[in-house]
C-alpha positions as CSV (number, residue, x, y, z in Angstrom):
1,X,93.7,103.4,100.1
2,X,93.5,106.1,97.1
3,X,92.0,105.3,93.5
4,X,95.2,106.4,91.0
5,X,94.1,107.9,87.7
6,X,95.6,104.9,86.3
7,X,92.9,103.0,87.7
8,X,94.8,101.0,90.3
9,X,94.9,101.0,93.8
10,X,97.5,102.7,95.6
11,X,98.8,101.5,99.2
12,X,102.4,101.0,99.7
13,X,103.6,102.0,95.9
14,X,104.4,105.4,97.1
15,X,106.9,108.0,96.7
16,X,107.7,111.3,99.1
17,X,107.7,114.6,97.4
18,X,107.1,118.1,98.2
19,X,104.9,120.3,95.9
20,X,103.7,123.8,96.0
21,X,99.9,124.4,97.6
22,X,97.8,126.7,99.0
23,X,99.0,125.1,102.6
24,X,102.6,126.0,101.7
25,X,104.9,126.7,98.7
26,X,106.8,123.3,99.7
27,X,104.0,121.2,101.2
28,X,105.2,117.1,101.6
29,X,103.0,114.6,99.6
30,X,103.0,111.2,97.7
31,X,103.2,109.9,94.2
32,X,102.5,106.5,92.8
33,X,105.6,104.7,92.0
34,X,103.4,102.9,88.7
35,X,102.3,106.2,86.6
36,X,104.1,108.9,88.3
37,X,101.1,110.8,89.7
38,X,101.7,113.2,92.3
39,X,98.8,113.6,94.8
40,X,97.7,117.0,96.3
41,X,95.3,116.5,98.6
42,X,95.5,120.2,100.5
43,X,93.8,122.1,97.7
44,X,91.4,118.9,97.1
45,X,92.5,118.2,93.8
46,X,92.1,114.5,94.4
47,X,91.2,113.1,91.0
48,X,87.6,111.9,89.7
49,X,87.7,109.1,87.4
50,X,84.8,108.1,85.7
51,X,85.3,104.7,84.8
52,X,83.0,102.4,82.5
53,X,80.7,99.6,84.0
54,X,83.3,96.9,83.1
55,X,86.4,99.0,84.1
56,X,84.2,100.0,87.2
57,X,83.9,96.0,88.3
58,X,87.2,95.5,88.1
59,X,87.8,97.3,90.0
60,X,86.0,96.7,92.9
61,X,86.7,93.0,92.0
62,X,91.2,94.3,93.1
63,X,89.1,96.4,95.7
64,X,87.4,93.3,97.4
65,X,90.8,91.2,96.8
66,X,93.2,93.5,98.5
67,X,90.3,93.8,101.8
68,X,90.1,89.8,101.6
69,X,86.1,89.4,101.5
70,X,83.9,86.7,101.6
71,X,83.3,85.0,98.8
72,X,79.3,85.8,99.6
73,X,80.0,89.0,100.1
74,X,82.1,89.6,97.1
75,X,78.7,89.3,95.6
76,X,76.7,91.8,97.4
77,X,79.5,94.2,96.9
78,X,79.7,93.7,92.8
79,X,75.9,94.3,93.3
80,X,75.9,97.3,95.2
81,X,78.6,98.7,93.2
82,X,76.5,98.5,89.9
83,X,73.3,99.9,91.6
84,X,75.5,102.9,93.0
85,X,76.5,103.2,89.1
86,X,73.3,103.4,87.5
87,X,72.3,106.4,89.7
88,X,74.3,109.1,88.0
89,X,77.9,110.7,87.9
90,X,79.3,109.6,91.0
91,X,83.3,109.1,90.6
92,X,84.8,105.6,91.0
93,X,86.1,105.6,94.1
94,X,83.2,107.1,96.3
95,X,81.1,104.1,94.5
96,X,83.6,102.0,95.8
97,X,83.6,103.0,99.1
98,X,79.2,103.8,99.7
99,X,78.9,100.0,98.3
100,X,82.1,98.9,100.6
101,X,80.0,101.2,103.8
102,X,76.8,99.1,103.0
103,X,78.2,95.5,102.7
């Protein structure tokens, strides 16, 4: 699952397209179908989005949806999530997934 720069999740709202990397001048990728993004994950150019501590939740809240947790563990997670966010300037989705590793 990869964290859009639009915020939302992206799974099977996907498109095929071939951009140019340091791989290979026509390297095959993905876009999401929503916003249009085109991902290029060869040259590691995956984006970092620094969300607030509201847009942050919310997230995690689709991110626990769309892995069907526990209502009990929903909670942890939201916890964890906000203690991963106070440390510092990590981006969204590796907060996501540390608090998703420790749940």
């Amino acid at each position: 699952m990869i964290l859009c720069e639009c915020g939302e999740f992206v799974k099977k709202s996907t498109f095929k397209d071939y951009i140019c990397t340091s791989v290979n001048p026509s390297t095959r990728t993905i876009g999401h179908e929503k916003c249009g993004i085109i991902f290029n994950f060869f040259d590691d150019t995956v984006s970092k989005k620094y969300s607030s501590r509201k847009e942050l939740k919310v997230l995690a809240g689709r991110f626990a949806e769309k892995n069907n947790m526990d209502p009990e563990v929903i909670g942890r997670f939201l916890l964890e999530v906000d203690r991963l966010k106070s440390y510092g300037n990590m981006p969204d989705r590796k907060i996501i997934l540390e608090a998703y590793k420790k749940v």
